[in-house]
C-alpha positions as CSV (number, residue, x, y, z in Angstrom):
1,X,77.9,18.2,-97.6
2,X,77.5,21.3,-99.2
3,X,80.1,22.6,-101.6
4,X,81.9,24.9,-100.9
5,X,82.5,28.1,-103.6
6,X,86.1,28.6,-102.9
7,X,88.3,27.9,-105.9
8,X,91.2,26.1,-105.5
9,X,93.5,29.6,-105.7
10,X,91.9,30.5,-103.5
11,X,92.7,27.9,-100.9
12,X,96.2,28.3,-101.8
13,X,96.6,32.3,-101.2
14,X,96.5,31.0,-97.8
15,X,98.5,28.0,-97.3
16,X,101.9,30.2,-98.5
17,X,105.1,28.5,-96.7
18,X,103.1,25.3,-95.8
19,X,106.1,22.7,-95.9
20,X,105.2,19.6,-97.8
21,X,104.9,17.1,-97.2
22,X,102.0,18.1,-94.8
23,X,98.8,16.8,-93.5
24,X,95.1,18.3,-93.7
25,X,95.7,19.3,-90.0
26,X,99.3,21.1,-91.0
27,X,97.0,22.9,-93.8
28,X,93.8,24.4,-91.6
29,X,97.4,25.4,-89.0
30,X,99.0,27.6,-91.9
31,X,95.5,28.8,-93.1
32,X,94.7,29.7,-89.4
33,X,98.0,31.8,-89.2
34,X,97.8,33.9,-92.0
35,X,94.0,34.7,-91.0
36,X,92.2,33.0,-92.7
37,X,88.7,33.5,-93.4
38,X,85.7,30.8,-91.9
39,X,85.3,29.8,-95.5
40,X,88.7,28.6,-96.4
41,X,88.7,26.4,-92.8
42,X,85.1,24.8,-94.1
43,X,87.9,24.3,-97.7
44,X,90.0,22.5,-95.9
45,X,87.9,20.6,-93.5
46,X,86.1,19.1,-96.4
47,X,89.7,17.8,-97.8
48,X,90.1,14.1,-97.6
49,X,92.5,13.3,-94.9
50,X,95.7,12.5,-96.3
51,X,99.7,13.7,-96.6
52,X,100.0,16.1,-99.3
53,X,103.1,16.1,-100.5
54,X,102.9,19.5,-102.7
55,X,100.8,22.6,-103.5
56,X,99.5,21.1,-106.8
57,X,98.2,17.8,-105.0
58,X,96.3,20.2,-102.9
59,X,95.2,22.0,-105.3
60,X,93.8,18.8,-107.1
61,X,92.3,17.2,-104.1
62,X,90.2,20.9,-103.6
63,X,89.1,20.8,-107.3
64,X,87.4,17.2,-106.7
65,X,85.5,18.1,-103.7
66,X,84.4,22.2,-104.4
């Protein structure tokens, strides 16, 4: 899988008022309503699938596969 070039602050600019804990499907739900772009999904969708239970455990997960 290709990586992807969006930085993890990236990512996050568009998960604003995700409640954690949340899943990797809650996450590309919140990205898709505050419009995100096709390249933050493909962020996302290469996310392992787990529960994240806050912003920076996103954030860390994103920096180990980008």
């Amino acid at each position: 899988m290709a990586r992807s070039k969006t930085s993890p602050a990236d990512l996050q600019e568009y998960l604003r008022g995700v409640r954690y804990p949340a899943t990797k499907e809650d996450l590309e739900s919140a990205a898709k309503d505050s419009g995100a772009p096709q390249e933050i999904l493909d962020a996302i969708d290469e996310l392992p699938d787990e529960v994240y239970d806050a912003p920076t455990a996103v954030s860390k997960a994103s920096s180990e596969v980008m």
